[in-house]
N, C-alpha and C positions, 0 to 999 in steps of 0.2 A: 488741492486734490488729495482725496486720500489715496493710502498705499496701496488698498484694495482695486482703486480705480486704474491706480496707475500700472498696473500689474495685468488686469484685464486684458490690452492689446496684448501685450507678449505671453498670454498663455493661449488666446485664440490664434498667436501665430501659431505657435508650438502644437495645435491640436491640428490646424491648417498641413503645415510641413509632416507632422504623422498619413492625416487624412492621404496626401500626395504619395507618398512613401510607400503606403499599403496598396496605393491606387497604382502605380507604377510597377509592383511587385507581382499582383495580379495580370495584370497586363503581360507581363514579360512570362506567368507560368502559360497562357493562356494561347499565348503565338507560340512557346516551345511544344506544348499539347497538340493545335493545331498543324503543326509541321510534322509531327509524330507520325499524326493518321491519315496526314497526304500521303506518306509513303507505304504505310500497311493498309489502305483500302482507297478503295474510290466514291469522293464523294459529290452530288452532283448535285454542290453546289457552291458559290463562291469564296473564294481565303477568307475576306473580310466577313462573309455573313458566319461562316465555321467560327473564326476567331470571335467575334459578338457573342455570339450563343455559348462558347467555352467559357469567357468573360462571364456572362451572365452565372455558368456551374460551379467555378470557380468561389466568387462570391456566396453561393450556398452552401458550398466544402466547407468556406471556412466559420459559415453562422452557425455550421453545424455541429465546428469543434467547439464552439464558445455556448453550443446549447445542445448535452448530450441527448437530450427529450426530442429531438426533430431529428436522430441520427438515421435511423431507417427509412422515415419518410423519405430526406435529403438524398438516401442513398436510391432508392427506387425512383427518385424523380430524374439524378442523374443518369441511373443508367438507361430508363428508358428514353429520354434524351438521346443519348450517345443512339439508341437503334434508331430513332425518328429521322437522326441528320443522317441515317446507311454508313455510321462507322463502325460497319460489321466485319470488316476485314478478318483473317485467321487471327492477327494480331492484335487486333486493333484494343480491345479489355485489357490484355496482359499489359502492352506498355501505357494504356492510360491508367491502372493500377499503379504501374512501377513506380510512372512519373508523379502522381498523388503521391504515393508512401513518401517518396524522397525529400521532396521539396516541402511537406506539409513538418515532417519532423524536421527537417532542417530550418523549419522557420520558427517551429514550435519547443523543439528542443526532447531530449530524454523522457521527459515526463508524460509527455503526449502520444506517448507511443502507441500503448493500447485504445486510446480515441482513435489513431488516424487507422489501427487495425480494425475497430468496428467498423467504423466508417467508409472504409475499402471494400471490408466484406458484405455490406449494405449495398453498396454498388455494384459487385460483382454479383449478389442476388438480384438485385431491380432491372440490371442487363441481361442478366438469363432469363427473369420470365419476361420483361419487352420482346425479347429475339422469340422464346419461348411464343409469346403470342403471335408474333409474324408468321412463324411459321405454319401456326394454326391456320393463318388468314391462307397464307399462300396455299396451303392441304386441305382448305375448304374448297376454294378455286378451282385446286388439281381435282378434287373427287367432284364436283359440281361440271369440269367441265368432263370429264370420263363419264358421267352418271346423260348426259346428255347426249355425250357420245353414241351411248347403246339405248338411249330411249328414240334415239330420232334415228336410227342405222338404216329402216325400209326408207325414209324419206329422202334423205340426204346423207349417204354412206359415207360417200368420195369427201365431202366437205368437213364432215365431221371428223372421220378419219383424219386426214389432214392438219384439222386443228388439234385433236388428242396427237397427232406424232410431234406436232409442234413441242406442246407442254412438255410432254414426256419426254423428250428428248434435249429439251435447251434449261428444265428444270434445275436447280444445282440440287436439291433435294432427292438422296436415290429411291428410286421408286421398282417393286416385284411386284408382280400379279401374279397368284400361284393359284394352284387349286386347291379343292377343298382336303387334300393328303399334305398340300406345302409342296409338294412339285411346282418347282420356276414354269411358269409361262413363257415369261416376258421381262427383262430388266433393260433401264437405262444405262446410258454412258456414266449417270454420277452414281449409280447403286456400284458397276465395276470403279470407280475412280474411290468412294467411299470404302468398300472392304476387299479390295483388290482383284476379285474373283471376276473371268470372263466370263461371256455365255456359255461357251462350252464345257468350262468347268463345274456351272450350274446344272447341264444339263443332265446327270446323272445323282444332284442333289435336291433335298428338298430345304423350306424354309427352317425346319428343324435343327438341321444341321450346322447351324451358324450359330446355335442358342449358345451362349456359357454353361458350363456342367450346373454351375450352381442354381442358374435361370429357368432350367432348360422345364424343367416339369410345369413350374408356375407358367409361363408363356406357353409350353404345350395343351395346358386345360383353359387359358385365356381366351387360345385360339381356338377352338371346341366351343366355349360358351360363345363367341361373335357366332359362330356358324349354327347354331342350336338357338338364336335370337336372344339370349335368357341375359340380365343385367343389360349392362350399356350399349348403345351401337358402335359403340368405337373403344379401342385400348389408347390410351398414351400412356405411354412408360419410359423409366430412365432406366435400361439395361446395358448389360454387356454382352457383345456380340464377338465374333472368330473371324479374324483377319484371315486373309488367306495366307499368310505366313505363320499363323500362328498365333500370332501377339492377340491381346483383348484390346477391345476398340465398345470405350463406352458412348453410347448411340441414344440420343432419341426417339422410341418407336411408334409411329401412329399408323394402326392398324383400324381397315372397314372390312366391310363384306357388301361386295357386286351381286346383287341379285338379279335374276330374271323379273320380267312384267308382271306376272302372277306371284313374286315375292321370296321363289326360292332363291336360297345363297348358289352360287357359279364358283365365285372366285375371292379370295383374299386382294388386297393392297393392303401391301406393306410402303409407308414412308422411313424412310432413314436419315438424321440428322445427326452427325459425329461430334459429339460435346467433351472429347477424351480431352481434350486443354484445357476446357471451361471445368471440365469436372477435378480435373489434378492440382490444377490455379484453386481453387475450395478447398482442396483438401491441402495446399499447402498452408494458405490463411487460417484453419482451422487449427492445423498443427501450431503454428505459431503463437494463435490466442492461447492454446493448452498449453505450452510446453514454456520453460524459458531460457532465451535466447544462447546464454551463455555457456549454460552446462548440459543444454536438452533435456534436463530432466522436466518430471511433471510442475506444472509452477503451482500455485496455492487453492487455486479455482478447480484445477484437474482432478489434483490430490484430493480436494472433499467429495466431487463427483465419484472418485475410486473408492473412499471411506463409505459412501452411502452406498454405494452397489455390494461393497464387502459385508453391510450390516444389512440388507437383503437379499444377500441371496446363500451367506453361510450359514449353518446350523448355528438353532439356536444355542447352544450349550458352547461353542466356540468359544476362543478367548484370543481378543486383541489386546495389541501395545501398541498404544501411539508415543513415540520418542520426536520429542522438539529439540534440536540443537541451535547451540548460539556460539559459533567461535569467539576467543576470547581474546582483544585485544588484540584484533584483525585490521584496527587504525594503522597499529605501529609499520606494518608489514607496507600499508598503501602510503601511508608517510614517510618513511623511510627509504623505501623502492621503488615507489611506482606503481600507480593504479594499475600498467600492464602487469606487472609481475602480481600483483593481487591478485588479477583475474586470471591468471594461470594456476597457481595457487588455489583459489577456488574450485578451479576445474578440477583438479587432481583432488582437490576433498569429495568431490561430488563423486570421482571415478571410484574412489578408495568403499567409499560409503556402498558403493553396489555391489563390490567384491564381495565385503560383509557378509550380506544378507545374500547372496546370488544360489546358496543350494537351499533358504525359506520363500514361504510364498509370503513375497514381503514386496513393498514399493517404498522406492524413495522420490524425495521428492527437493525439490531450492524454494523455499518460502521466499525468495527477496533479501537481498544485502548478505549479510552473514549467515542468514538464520536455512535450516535444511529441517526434511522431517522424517520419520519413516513409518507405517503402515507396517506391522509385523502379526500374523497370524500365529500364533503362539502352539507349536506341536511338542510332542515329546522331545524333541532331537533341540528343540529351540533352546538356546542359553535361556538361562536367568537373568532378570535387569538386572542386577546386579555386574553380570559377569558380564553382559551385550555393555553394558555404557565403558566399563574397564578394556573392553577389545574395541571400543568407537578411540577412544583416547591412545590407547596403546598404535592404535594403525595411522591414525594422526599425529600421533609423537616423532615418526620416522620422515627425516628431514625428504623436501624433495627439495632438488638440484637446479639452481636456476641460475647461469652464469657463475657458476663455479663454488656457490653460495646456497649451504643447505640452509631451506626456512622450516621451520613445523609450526606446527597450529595444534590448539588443544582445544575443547568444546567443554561448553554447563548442557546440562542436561537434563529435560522433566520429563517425567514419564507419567503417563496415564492408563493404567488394565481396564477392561470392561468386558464384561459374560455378553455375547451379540444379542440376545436378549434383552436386556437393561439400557443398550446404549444409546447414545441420540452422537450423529456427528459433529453437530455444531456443539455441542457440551462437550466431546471428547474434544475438540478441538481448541476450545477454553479452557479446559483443566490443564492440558497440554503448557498449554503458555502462561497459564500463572506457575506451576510448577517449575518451569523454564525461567521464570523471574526470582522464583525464591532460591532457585540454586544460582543463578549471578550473584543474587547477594550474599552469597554464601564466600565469594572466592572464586576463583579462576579455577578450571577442571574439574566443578562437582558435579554430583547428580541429585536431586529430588524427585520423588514418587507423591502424584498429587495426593493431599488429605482432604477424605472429603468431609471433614468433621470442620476443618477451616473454611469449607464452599461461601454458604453463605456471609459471612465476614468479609472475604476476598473479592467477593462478586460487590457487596456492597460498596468498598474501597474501591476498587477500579471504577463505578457509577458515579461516584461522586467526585474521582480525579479524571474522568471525565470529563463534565459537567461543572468543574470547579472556572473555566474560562467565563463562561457565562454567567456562573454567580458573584465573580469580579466586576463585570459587565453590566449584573445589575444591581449590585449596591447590597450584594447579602451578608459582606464584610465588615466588622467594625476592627480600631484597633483599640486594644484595651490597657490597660497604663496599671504596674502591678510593683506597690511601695517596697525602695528600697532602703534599709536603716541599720542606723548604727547599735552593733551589736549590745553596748556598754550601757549606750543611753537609750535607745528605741528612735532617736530621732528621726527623722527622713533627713537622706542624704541623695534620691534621685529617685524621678518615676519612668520604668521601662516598660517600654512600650513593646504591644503581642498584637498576634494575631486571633482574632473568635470569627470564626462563620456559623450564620444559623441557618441551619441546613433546609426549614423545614418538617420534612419525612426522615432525619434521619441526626433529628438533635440539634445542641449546638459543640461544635468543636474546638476545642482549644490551639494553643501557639504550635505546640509539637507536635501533633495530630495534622494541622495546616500545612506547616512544612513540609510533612514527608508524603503529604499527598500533595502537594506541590511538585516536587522532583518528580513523580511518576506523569504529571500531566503537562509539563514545560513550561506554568506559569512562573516559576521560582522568582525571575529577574524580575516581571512587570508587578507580581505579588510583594516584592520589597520596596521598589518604585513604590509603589500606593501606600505604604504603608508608611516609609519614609516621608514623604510631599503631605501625609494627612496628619501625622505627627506631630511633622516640623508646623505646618499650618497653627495643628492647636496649641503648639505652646509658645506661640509668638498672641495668638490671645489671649491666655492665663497671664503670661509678662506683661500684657498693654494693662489688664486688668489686675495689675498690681502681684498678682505671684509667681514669684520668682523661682522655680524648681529648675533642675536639670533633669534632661532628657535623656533615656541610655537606650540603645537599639542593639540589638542583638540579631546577627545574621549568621544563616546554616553556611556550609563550606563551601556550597556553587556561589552563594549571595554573597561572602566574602570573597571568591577568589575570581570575582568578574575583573575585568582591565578595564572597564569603564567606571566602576564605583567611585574612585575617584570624582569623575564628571558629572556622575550625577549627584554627588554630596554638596557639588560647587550649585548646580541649577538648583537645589532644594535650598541652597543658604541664600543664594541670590534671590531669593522670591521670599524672602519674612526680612524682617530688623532685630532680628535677637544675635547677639553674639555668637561667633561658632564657639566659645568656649561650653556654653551652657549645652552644648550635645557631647553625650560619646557613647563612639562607636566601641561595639563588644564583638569580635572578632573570634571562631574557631579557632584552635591552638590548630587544626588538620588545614585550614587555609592557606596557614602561615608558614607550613613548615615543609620540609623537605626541599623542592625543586622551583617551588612557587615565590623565586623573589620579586619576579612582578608586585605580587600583593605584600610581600616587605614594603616596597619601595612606593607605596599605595598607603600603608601605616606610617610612615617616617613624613610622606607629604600631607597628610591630612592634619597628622600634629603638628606641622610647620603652620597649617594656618590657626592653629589655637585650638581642634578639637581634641578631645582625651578619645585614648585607647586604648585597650584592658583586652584581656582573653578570656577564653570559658573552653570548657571542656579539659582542662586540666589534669592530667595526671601523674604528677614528678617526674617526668623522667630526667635523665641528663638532657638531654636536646631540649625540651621542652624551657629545662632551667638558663639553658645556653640565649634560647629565643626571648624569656623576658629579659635578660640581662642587656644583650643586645639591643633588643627594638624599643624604642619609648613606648614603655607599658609601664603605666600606674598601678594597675587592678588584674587580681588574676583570680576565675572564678572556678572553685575545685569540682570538677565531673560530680555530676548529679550522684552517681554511683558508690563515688567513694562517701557522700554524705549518705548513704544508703545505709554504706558498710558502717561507718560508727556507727549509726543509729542501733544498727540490728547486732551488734557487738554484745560480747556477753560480759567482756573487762575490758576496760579502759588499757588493761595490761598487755593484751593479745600484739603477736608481731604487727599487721596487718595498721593495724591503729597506731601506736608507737612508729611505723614505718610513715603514716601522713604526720602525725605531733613531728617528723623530724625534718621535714621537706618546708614547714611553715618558715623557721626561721631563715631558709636558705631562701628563699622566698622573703623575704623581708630583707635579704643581705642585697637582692635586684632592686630594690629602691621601690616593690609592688607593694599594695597594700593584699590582703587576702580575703576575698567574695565567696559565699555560701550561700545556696538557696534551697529549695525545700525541706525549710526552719519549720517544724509541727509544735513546738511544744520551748515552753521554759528552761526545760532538762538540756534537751538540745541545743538550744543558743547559750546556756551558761559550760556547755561541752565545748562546743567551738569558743567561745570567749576563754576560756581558758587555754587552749591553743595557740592564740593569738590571733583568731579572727577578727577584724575590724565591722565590715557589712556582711548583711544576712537582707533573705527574701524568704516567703514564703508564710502559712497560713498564720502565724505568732503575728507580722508585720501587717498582716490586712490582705483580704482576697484583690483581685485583678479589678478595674475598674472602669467602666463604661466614659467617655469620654464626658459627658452632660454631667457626671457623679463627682469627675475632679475639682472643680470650684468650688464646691460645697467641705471636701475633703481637704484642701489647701488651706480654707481659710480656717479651718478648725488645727492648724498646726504650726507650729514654730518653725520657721523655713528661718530665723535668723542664724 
């Protein structure tokens, strides 16, 4: 039996026990949901059929967080659901809201947050207009049966009367009949239970008088046009209406007009339905999707909504600054202390930030994690960037106090101006953040003012560190194998192996160009993985086919200084039959140095199993000389820079030059041999050869070489 087979049962268990688990968990939200709204309303109809039909909504909740595209629908089917089964209680929304939010993030986790907010507020809409339509139903009924009331009165007074005191009076919907001035006629017990106001309180008021100041005109000419026949036969509106205390009571208003037989208007009906919970329950979900949680400020979606109303509706000749901050090395602080104390910390950056700006017409805002913004309308009185990013730091410099322990925080900073005229949000918001990444790489506490003369370059680099996952994905990677040789003789002495991507629309790119758009897009690790495993590959077929070269890899400082390179050195050697001598690894001197004895301890094991080790990026220092001396290093390769600086040297004589001729021998006293690449010319390798340079790369030894090109290349050389 194969392994495959035998594995079968115990993954269909495993899907089986999930299947139970999820089935089970539903279940148990489903009876705490249905105990809920036994108590906030009455429903007339059975626990078990309630708990069925929750089961059933429940089940859609959650298809709904695994398929953002059916979130509204999901949410309008639940809620009008919940009106179908009469879980219309005062409360019955808010705690089936509550109990969703809680239990959905709680199953779901952090990340889910803003799905199970849509998804709530999808709900809380699909149950307003359900109830929303009931009520219609119910205020068709009320005026159908009043309207019958007064067309059958010579017939059958007593009876119909009767039946209209019924309705009107057992209605829970408040219900006025005034006349054509808004003088009360007539009100129910729920019109006084709705805005607290008695008959007789009414009786010296008209329906005017209840309007909001704000409402009051627009509903006094609404009620005008019903009685003048002109637009609709009826008003529905979502206003606000005068408690009799006082307080605003936002109301559903469904307003007719009572005509006589002949067609004139008599009288108003006014319906009233009290939505001040269902309207305050919206506008708190709303505030929550705008704002974020932590700091209340505006979070990144709000902030562009304010950026675009600021670029429509200020003078055009206006001048914005958008400032992106990124705290720096805001790890140390959660590492160290405590994600609580970070998030306190935080808050007081967010507090600090609004003091700032509190006498400009300015917004700030929490991008997410570290990152904050600000929106600054640039007046006379307004600082200079310059001088605003030096008072953003200066007021962040100043420790706050958190168990007896002052922390400060310091920010990079990009800035972006734009005349409101010129501007586009989404591009101010992108210049922002590239700006923002060029001052991190600057150092800790700088500032960069976006260039836009770098735009197009930057924009292309970010598109393609992008987009770099998926050209791994589909094979647009080669690696390329670039002769390494001895300086004396020209021999080959190893071929190292790079990176080329062919872009395409946008070239092909070489080793160093790959990397550093690498880091920007978090391939780094699975990009050396491939590169390694295709390497190793091919030169386990060069060796079957008779040529025998050594391999040399060369990895940036994240690709050196992972804790698992080790292990995957092991799974890349276990999978060919070449020796691990015939590889070595070329390690950054920035790997290796300072704090990182992990990746010491990653060098000393790797050379334990026979592979070579060498450094690159080189630049004398003590420490540096301390690091080969120490760690089994053969080969040490001099920073591209300083082969720069000889080249471009005007004497052999200059400090600068004499300061490397002096490092070589000390370098040679480590037991290393000494590596040089971007060799152009004859001049130049017989410079380094007389230095005591051993190996050299670069255009003199042969350009970089397509994997298919080395066979051909091999056999035309003395590998003996």
């Amino acid at each position: 039996m194969s392994e495959g087979t035998a594995n079968a049962p115990q993954a269909s268990s495993e899907v089986l026990v999930r299947q139970r688990h999820d089935a089970d968990w539903q279940a148990e939200v489903a009876h705490r949901w249905a105990a809920e709204l036994s108590i906030a309303s009455y429903i007339p109809l059975s626990r078990q059929t309630v708990e069925d039909t929750l089961l059933e909504l429940v089940d859609q909740v959650i298809a709904a967080l695994d398929n953002p595209s059916i979130v509204d629908e999901v949410g309008r089917v639940v809620g009008t659901r919940l009106v179908d089964i009469r879980a219309t209680g005062v409360n019955s929304l808010s705690l089936s809201l509550d109990l969703l939010r809680d239990v959905l993030v709680d199953q779901r986790g952090n990340d889910a947050v803003h799905r199970v907010l849509a998804l709530v507020i999808a709900i809380a809409a699909g149950y307003a207009a359900a109830d929303r339509q009931s009520t219609f139903d119910q205020q068709e009924t009320l005026k159908r049966a009043l309207l019958r009331s007064k067309l059958n009165a010579d017939r059958e007074l007593a009876a119909s009367e009767a039946r209209f005191g019924e309705v009107f009076t057992t209605t829970p919907i408040g219900v006025a009949i005034c006349d054509l001035t808004g003088k009360f006629v007539q009100v129910n017990p729920a019109w006084e239970d709705t805005l607290g106001y008695q008959a007789p309180d009414l009786a010296a008021m008209t329906i005017h008088d209840l309007f909001h100041a704000d409402d009051a005109e627009y509903l006094a000419a609404a009620y005008a046009e019903l009685a003048e026949g002109g637009g609709s036969k009826r008003l529905g509106e979502r206003k606000r209406l005068l408690r009799a205390n006082g307080e605003e009571a936002w109301a559903y208003l469904a307003v007719s007009v009572l005509r006589d037989s002949d067609g004139t208007p008599r009288n108003f009906v006014t319906m009233v339905e009290d939505i001040t919970e269902l309207h305050l329950l919206q506008e708190r979900f709303q505030y929550q999707a705008l704002h974020d949680a932590l700091t209340g400020l505006p979070n990144r979606q709000f902030f562009h909504t304010r950026l675009e109303a600021a670029l429509a509706n200020l003078p055009p000749d206006s001048r914005l600054a958008l400032y992106q901050l990124g705290l720096d090395g805001f790890e140390l602080i959660n590492d160290g202390l405590g994600y609580e104390t970070g998030d306190r910390v935080i808050k007081e950056v967010a507090r600090r930030l609004e003091r700032l700006v509190e006498d400009e017409e300015a917004i700030v805002a929490r991008f997410g994690g570290t990152e904050f913004a600000m929106l600054v309308w640039e007046q006379e009185k307004t600082p200079s960037v310059p001088k605003l990013t030096q008072l953003i730091n200066e007021l962040l410099a100043e420790p706050v106090y958190i168990g007896g322990q002052g922390i400060a925080a310091s920010a990079s900073v990009g800035v972006v101006q734009r005349v409101v005229a010129e501007a586009d949000a989404a591009n101010m918001l992108w210049a922002a953040d590239v700006a923002l990444r060029r001052a991190e790489a600057a150092g800790k506490r700088q500032w960069a003012l976006f260039d836009p003369d770098k735009a197009p370059e930057e924009r292309i680099e970010s598109k393609l560190a992008a987009v770099m996952p998926g050209g791994l994905e589909l094979g647009e990677f080669d690696v390329v194998y670039r002769p390494l040789a001895f300086v004396d003789s020209g021999k080959l002495i190893s071929l190292e192996a790079g990176l080329r991507w062919e872009t395409g629309g946008y070239g092909t790119l070489e080793h160093e160009t790959c990397l550093r758009l690498a880091e920007r897009s978090g391939v780094t690790l699975s990009l050396r993985d491939w590169m390694l495993e295709t390497a190793w590959q091919q030169l386990c077929e060069w060796h079957a086919a008779g040529h025998r070269v050594q391999l040399t890899v060369s990895l940036s400082p994240n690709q050196g200084q992972d804790p698992d390179l080790a292990a995957v050195i092991h799974r890349m050697l276990a999978a060919g039959d070449v020796d691990p001598t015939w590889l070595r690894l070329c390690l950054p001197v920035a790997a290796i140095s300072g704090d990182n004895e992990e990746t010491r301890d990653n060098v000393r094991h790797l050379n334990s199993r026979g592979i070579k080790t060498s450094v690159h990026g080189f630049h004398g220092s003590p420490a540096e000389l301390r690091l080969v001396r120490d760690l089994p290093v053969d080969a040490v390769r001099v920073a591209d820079e300083l082969v720069e600086l000889v080249r471009t040297a005007e004497s052999a004589d200059l400090p600068e030059v004499r300061a490397i001729r002096g490092v070589v021998p000390l370098i040679h006293a480590c037991g290393a041999r000494l590596w040089v690449g971007s060799i152009r010319t004859e001049e130049q390798a017989a410079s380094w050869r007389e230095m005591g340079c051993e190996v050299a790369a670069g255009e003199l030894y042969g350009d970089p070489l397509l994997s298919f090109d080395v066979p051909d290349f091999l056999g035309g050389t003395d590998l003996s």
